[in-house]
C-alpha positions as CSV (number, residue, x, y, z in Angstrom):
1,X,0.0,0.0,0.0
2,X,1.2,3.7,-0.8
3,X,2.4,5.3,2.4
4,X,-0.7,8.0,3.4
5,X,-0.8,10.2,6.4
6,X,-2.6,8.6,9.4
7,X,-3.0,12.0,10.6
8,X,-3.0,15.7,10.0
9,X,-0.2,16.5,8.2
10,X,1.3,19.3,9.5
11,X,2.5,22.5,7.5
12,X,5.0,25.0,7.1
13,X,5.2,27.7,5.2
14,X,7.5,31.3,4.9
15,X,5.3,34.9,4.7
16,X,7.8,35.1,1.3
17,X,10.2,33.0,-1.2
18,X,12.8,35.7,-0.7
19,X,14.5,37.5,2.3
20,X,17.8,40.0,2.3
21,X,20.2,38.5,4.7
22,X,19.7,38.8,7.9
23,X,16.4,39.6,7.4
24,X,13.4,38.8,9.5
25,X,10.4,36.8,7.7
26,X,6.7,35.2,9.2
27,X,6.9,32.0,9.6
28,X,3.3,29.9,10.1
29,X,2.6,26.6,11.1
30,X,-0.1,24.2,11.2
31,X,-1.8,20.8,11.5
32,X,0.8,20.0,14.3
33,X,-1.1,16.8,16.6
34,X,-0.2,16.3,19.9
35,X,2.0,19.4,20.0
36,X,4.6,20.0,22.9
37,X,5.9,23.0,24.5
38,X,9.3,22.6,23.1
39,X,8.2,21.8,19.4
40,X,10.5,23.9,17.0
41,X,11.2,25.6,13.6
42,X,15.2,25.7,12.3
43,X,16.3,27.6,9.6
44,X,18.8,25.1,7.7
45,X,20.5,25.1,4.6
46,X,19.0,23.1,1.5
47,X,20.2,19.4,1.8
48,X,21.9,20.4,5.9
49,X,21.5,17.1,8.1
50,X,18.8,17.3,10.4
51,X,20.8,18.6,13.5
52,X,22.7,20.8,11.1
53,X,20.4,24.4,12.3
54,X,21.5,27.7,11.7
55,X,19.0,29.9,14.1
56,X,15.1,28.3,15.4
57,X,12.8,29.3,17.3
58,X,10.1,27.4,19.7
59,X,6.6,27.2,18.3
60,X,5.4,27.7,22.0
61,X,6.7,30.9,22.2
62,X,8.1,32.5,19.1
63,X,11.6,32.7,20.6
64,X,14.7,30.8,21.4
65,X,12.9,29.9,25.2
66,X,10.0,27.5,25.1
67,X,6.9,28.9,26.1
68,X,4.2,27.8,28.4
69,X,1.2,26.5,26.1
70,X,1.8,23.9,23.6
71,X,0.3,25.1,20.3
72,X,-0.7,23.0,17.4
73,X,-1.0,26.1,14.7
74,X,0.0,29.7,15.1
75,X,2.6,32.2,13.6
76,X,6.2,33.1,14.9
77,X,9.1,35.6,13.2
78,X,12.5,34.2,12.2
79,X,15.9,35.8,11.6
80,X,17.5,34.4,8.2
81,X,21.2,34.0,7.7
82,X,23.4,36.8,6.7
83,X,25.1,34.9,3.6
84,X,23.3,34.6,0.4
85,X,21.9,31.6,-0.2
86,X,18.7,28.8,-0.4
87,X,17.2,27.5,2.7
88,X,14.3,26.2,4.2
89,X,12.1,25.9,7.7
90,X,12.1,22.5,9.4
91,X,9.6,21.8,12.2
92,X,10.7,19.2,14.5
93,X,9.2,17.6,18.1
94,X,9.6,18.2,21.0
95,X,13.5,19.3,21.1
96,X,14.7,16.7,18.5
97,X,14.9,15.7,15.3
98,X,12.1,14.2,14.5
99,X,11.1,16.5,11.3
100,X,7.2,16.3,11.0
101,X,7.0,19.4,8.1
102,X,9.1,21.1,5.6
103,X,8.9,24.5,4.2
104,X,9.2,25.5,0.5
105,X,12.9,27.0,-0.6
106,X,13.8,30.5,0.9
107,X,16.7,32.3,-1.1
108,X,19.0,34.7,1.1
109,X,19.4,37.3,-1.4
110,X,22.2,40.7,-0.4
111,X,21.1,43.0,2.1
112,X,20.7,46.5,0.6
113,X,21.3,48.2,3.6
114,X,23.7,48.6,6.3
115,X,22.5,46.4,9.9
116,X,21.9,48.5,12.0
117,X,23.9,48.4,15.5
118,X,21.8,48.8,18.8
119,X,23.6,50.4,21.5
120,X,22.0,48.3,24.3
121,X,21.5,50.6,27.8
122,X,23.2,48.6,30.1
123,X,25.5,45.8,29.6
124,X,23.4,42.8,28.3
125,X,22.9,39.4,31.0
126,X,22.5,36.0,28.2
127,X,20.0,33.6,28.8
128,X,20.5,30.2,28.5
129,X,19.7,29.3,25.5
130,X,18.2,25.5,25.6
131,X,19.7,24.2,22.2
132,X,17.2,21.4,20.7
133,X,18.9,17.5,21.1
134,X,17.1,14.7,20.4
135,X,15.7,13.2,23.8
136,X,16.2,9.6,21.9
137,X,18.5,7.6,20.3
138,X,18.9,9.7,16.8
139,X,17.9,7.2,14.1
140,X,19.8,7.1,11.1
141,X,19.4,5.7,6.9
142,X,22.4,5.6,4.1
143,X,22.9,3.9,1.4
144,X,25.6,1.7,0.1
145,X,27.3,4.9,-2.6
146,X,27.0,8.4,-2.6
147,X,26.6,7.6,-6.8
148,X,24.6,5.7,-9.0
149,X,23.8,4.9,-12.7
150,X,19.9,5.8,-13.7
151,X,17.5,2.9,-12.9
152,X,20.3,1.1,-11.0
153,X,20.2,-0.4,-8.1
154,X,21.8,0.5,-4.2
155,X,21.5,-1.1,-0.8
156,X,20.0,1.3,1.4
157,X,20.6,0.9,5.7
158,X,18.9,2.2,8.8
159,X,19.8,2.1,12.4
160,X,18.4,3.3,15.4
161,X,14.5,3.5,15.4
162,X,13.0,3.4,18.8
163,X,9.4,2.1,19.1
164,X,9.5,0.8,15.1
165,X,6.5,-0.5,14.0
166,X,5.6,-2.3,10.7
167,X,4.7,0.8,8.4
168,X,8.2,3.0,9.1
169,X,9.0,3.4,5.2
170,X,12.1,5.0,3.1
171,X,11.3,7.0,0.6
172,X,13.6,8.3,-2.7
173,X,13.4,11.9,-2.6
174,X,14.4,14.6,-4.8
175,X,15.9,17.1,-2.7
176,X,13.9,20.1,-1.5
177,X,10.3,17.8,-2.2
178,X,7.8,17.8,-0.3
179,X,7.5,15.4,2.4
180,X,4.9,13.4,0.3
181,X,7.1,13.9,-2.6
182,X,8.5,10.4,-2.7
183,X,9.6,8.8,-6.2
184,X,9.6,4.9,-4.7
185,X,9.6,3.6,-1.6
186,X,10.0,0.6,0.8
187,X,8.7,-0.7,4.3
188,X,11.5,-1.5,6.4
189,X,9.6,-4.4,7.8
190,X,9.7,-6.0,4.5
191,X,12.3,-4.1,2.0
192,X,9.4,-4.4,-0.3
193,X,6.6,-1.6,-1.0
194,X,4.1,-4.3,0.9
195,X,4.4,-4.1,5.2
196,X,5.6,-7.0,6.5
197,X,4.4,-8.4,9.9
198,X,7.7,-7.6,11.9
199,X,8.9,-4.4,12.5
200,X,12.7,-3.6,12.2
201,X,14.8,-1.0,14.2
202,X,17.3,-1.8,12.0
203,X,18.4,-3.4,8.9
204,X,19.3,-3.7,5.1
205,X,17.4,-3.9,1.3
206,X,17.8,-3.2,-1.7
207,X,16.4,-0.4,-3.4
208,X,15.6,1.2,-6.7
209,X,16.6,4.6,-8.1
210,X,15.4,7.2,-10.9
211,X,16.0,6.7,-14.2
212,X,16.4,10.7,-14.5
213,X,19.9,11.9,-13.3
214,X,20.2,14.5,-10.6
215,X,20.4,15.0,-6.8
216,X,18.4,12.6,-4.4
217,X,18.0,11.6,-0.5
218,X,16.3,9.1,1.3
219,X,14.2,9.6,3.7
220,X,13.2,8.0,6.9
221,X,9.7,8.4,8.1
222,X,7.6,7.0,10.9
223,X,4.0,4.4,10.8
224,X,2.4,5.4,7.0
225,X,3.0,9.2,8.0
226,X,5.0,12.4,7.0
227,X,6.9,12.2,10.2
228,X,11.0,12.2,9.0
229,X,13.4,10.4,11.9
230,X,16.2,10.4,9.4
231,X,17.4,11.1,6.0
232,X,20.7,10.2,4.2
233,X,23.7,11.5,2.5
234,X,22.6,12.9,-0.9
235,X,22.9,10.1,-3.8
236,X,23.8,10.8,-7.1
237,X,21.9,9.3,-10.3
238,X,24.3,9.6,-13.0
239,X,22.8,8.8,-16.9
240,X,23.2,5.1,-18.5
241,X,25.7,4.1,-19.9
242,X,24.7,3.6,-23.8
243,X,23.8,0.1,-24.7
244,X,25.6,-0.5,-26.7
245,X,29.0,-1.2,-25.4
246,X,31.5,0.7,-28.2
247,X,33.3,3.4,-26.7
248,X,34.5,4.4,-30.0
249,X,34.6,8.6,-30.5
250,X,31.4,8.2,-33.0
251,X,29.8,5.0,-31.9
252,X,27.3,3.4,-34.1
253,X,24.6,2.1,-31.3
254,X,23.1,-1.1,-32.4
255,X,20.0,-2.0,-31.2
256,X,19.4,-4.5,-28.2
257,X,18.3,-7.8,-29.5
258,X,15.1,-8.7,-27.7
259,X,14.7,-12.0,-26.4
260,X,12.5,-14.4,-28.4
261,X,9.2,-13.1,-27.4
262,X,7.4,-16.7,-28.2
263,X,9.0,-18.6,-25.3
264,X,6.5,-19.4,-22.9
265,X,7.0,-20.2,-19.0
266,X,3.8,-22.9,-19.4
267,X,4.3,-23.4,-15.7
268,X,2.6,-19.9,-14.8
269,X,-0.8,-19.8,-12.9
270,X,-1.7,-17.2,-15.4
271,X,-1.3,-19.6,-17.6
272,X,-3.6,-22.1,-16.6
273,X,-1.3,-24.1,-14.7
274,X,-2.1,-26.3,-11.2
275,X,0.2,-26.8,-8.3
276,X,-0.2,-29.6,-6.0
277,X,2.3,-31.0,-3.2
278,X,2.6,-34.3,-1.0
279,X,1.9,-31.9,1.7
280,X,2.2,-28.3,2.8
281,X,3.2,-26.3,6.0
282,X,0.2,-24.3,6.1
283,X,-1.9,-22.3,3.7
284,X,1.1,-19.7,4.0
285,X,3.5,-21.8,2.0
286,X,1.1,-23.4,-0.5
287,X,2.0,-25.4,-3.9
288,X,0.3,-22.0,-6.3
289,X,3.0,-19.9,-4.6
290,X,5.4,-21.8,-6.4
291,X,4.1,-21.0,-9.6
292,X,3.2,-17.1,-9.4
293,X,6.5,-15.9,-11.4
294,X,8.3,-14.7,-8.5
295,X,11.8,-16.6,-8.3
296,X,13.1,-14.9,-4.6
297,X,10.9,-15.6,-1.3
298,X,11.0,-12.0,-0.3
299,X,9.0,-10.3,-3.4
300,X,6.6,-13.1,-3.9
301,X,5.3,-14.1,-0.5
302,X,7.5,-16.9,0.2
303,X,7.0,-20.1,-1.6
304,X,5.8,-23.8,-0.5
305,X,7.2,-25.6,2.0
306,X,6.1,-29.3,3.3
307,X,4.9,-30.4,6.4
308,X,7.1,-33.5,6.6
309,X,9.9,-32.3,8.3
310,X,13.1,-34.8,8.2
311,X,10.7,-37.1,6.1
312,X,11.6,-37.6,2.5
313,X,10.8,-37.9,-0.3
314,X,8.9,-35.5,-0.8
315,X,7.0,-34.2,-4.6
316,X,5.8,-31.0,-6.0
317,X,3.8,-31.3,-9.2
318,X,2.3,-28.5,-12.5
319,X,-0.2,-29.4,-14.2
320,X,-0.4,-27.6,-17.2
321,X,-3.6,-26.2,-19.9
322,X,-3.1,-29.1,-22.0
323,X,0.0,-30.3,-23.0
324,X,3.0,-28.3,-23.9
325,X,6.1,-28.9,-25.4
326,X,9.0,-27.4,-22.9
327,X,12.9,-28.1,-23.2
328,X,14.3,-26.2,-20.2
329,X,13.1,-26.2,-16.6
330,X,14.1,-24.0,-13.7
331,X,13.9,-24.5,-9.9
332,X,14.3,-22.0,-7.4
333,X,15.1,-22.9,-3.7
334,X,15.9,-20.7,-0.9
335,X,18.9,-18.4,-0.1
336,X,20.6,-18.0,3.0
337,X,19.6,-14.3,3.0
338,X,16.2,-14.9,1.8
339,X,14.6,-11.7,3.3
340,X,16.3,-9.7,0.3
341,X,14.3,-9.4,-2.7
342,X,16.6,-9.9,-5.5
343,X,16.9,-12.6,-7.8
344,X,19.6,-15.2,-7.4
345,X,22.0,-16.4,-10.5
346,X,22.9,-19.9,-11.7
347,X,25.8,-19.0,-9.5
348,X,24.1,-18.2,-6.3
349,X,24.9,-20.8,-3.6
350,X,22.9,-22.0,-0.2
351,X,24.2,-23.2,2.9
352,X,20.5,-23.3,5.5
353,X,17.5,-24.3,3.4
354,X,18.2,-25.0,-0.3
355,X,17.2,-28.8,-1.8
356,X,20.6,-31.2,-1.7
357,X,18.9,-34.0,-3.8
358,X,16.2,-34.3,-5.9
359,X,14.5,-35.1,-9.8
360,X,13.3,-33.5,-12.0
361,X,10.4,-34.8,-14.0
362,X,7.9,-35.1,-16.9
363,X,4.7,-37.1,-17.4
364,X,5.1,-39.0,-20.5
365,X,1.2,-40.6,-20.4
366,X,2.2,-43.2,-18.4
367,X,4.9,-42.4,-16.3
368,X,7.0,-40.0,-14.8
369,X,10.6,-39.8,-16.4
370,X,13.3,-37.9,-15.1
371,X,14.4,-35.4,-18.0
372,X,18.1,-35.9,-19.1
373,X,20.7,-34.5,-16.2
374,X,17.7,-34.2,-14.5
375,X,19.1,-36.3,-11.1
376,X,20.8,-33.9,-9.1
377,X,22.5,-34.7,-5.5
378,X,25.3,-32.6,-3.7
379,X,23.5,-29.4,-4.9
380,X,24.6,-25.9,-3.4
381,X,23.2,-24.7,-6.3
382,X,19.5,-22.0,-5.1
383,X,18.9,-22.1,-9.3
384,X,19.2,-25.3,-10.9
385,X,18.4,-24.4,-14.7
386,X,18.0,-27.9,-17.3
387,X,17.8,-27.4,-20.7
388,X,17.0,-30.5,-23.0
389,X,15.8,-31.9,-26.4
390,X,11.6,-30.9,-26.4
391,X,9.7,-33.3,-25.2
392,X,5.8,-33.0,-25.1
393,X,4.2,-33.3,-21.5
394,X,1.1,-32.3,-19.5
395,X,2.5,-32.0,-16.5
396,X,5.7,-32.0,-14.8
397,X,7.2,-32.7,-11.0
398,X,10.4,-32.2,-8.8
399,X,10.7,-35.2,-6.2
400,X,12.6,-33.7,-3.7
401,X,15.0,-36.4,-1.4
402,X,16.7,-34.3,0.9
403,X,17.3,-30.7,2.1
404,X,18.5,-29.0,4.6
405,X,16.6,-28.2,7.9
406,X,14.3,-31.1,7.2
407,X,11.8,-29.3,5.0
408,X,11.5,-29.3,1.1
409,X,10.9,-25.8,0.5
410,X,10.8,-24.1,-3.5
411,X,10.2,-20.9,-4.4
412,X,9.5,-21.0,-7.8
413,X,9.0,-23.8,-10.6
414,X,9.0,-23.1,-14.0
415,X,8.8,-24.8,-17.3
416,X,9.6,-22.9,-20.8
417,X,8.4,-23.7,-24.3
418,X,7.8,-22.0,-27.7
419,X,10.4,-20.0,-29.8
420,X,14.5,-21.2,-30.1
421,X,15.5,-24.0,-28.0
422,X,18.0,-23.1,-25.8
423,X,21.6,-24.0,-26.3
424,X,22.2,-27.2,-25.0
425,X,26.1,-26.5,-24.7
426,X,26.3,-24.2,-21.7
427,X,28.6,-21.3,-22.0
428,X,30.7,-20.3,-19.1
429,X,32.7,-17.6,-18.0
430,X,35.3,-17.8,-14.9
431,X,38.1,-15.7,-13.6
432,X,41.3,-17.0,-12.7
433,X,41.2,-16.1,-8.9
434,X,38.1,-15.6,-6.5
435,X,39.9,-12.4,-5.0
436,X,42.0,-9.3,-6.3
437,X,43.2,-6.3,-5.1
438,X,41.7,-2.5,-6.2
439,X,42.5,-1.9,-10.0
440,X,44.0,-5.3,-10.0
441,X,43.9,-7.5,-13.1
442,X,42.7,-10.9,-13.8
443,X,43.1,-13.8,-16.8
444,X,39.1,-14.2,-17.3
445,X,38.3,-17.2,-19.8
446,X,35.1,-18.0,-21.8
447,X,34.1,-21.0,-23.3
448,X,31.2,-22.7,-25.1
449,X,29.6,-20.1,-27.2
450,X,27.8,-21.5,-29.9
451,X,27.7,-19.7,-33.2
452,X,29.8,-16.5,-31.7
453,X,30.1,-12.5,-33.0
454,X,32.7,-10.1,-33.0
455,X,30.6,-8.2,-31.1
456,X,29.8,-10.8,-27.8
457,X,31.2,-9.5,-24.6
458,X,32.1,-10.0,-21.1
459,X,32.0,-7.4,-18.6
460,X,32.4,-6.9,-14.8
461,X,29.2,-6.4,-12.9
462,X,28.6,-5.1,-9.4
463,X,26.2,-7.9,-8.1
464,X,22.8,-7.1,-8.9
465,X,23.5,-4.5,-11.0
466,X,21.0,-3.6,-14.3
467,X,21.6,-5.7,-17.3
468,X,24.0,-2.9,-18.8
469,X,25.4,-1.6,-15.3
470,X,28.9,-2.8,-16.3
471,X,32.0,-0.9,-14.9
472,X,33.8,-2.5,-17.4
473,X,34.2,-4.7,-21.0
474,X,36.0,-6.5,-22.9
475,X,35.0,-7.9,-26.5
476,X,35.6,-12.0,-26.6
477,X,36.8,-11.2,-30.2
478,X,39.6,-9.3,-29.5
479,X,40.3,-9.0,-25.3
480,X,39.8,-4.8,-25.8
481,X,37.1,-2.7,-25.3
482,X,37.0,-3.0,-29.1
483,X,36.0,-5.6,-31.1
484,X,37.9,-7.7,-33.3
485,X,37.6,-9.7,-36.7
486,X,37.3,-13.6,-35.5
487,X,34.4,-14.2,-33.5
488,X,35.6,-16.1,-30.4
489,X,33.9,-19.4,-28.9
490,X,36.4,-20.0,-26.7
491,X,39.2,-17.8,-25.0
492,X,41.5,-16.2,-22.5
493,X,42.1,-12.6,-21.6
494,X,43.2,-9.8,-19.1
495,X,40.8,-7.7,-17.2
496,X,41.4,-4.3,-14.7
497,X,39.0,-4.6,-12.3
498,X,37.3,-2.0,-10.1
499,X,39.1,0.4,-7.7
500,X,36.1,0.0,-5.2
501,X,36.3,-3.1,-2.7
502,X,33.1,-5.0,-3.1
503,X,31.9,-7.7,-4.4
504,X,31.2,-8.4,-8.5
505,X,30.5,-10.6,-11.1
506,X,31.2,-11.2,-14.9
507,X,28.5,-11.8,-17.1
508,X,29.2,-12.8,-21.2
509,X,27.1,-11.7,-23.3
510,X,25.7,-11.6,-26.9
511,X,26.3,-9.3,-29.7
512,X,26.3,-5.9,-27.9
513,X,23.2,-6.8,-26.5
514,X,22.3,-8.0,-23.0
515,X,21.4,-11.8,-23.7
516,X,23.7,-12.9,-21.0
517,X,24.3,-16.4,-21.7
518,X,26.8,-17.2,-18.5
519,X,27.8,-15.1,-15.2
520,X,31.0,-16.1,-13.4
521,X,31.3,-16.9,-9.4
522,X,31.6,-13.7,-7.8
523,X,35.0,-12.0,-7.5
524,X,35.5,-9.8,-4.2
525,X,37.8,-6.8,-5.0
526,X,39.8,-6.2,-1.7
């Protein structure tokens, strides 16, 4: 569900856009629930962290002492900053920083006139002036890089929320929007734009960001409402890279090959298949989540699970419209960090709840028969992807004879048919060490590409990056950034890698397209 207000949404708002510095301007406020006597307006710079004031006043009293009666609406005067410049009003609670309104941009312009300087009657006693701190821990969110590309991809983090509860969300803001201004969002009790049923005071997702370049934040905000406990850093959105992968001075973009739009995943509850199980948990983890086209637990709603536990074998079957003719199936187990909705790859590996033994099979009219390769045991593997000569079928199965914890659990089943067959001879791609050193190099090999181009092409991925996030490239044809004039099927060359620690990936792909047809084991760049 969108994030709404819950309740009145307070408001704040400057008699005027403009003020010369130093200047004085009206500053009203409204819509404020439950107020406090030590409620307060700061005057902060655009983009300042939250305790990052340059003058406030209390709401209670108009002045830097807080006054007697709480008010939830009323109007105070505020002194601006004597250097030039945008800023805005924040209205926080109760002498923290727990922002519940925003005002609109106020540019300093030059004073046109000399300050006056009283000449006070007798020397002046100060007043101690109570300076707003939080009265709480101060929560805190950041994300993973202070850049990235349009439509990419970053891990975002909080800390520190007191009291959580299961609708504190994150928001992507441009900065200087409004506080309902938000260009996506998560719950933090799910990472997912959905709530979840347990709320976090801290923790980790991923998160989405605008395909249009400029200047965001994220922002922290409290149960469905406007009410801001944190916001980040600002993050940059830089534009994609092009698609094509030539950096030559006038490149020639060639368009993305799309994938074969007739393949079918028959196995879809859209359309029309059945899933049925030897047993399941509990309606929470039922055979039809299985096949719902979700492949990680986190953004589907889990996935089915039996009720067997430590009692084996165990089956999960589709029953498709009719019959179909498929050649590949797919099965989708469970990472270990299974709470993060993103995708795995053929390389992603389990060590709490994947399956360690199972078949894969196909009704032939009589009989089940276990499609070629289709008897796995020792697996590690959370995607086990078969590809295979057609066969014709009306339903298919996965006999499952061990897995870890006791319980068969699978998140996703699918079965494809229609359009190319698949290449039966699996291309790979592999580096020659699992580590390396900042703006180290590596020998990175390639094998098994039927029918090749000049223009296939490996390049180094953060992990879960967009299909054309690369950092980096080679072209198979030629081990350069430019392609050569022998298309390559199999082959050996050097590649820098990022000067960034983290963890990454290569990924070969065809024909300056994204049809990635192998990703390597990941490579952690110390």
């Amino acid at each position: 569900a969108t994030p709404t207000p819950i309740i009145t949404v307070a408001t704040l708002t400057a008699s005027s856009s403009t003020v010369a510095a130093g200047g004085r301007l009206n500053v009203s406020f409204s819509g404020v629930s439950s107020p406090s006597t030590t409620d307060w307006i700061g005057v902060f710079s655009v983009g300042a962290s939250d305790s990052s004031y340059l003058s406030y006043v209390y709401t209670s009293s108009g002045t830097q002492t807080p006054g007697s009666t709480a008010l939830s609406a009323g109007t105070v005067s505020v002194t601006f900053p004597t250097t030039p410049g945008l800023y805005e009003l924040r209205l926080n609670r109760n002498n923290g920083f727990t922002r519940i309104a925003t005002s609109a941009q106020i540019t300093v312009t030059t004073s046109t006139t000399a300050t006056p300087t009283p000449t006070p009657v007798a020397t002046p006693t100060p007043v101690a002036t109570p300076t707003p701190t939080p009265t709480t821990d101060v929560a805190t969110v950041s994300a993973s890089s202070s850049t990235v590309t349009a439509g990419g991809t970053l891990n975002v983090s909080w800390s520190g929320v007191t009291s959580p509860t299961t609708t504190d969300w994150i928001g992507v803001f441009p900065i200087g929007a409004a506080d309902y201004g938000y260009l996506s969002y998560i719950y933090t009790s799910s990472g997912t734009p959905s709530p979840g049923s347990t709320a976090s005071s801290a923790g980790t997702a991923s998160m989405s960001f605008p395909t249009t370049p400029g200047v965001y934040e994220l922002r922290l905000n409290r149960n469905n409402g406007a009410v801001r406990v944190a916001t980040s850093a600002q993050i940059t959105v830089s534009g994609t890279t092009t698609a094509t992968p030539t950096p030559n001075v006038t490149p020639t973009p060639v368009a993305t090959p799309t994938p074969i739009s007739n393949r079918i995943n028959v196995a879809l509850a859209s359309n029309g298949s059945i899933a049925s199980a030897s047993s399941q948990f509990s309606s929470s983890y039922s055979p039809d989540l299985a096949i719902n086209g979700v492949r990680n637990w986190a953004s589907g709603g889990g996935g089915w699970k039996d009720a067997t536990a430590g009692s084996f074998p165990d089956w999960l079957q589709v029953d498709f419209n009719g019959s179909q003719t498929i050649d590949e199936i797919s099965i989708f187990g469970v990472p270990d960090d299974y709470a993060t909705p993103v995708d795995p790859t053929e390389n992603t590996t389990f060590s709490l709840y994947g399956l360690t033994s199972f078949e894969v099979q196909y009704w032939n009219g009589s009989n089940w028969v276990t499609v070629p390769n289709g008897s796995i045991t020792n697996n590690n593997k959370v995607w086990t992807r078969l590809l295979f000569s057609a066969v014709t079928t009306t339903a298919i199965r996965v006999v499952v004879n061990n897995a870890l914890t006791g319980n068969s659990r699978i998140v996703e089943i699918e079965a494809w048919g229609g359009g190319a067959n698949p290449t039966t001879g699996a291309a790979s791609v592999s580096a020659s060490s699992s580590t390396v050193t900042a703006d180290g190099t590596l020998n990175v090999t390639w094998s098994g590409v039927t029918s090749p181009t000049t223009t296939d092409w490996i390049g180094i991925f953060p992990i879960g990056a967009a299909d054309y996030g690369y950092l980096s490239y080679i072209y198979t044809s030629s081990g350069t950034p430019s392609p050569g004039s022998t298309a390559s099927s199999v082959g050996t060359a050097a590649m820098s890698f990022p000067t960034t620690p983290g963890v990454y990936e290569l990924r070969l792909n065809r024909n300056n397209g994204a049809v990635r047809v192998a990703t390597s084991a990941q490579i952690t760049v110390r």
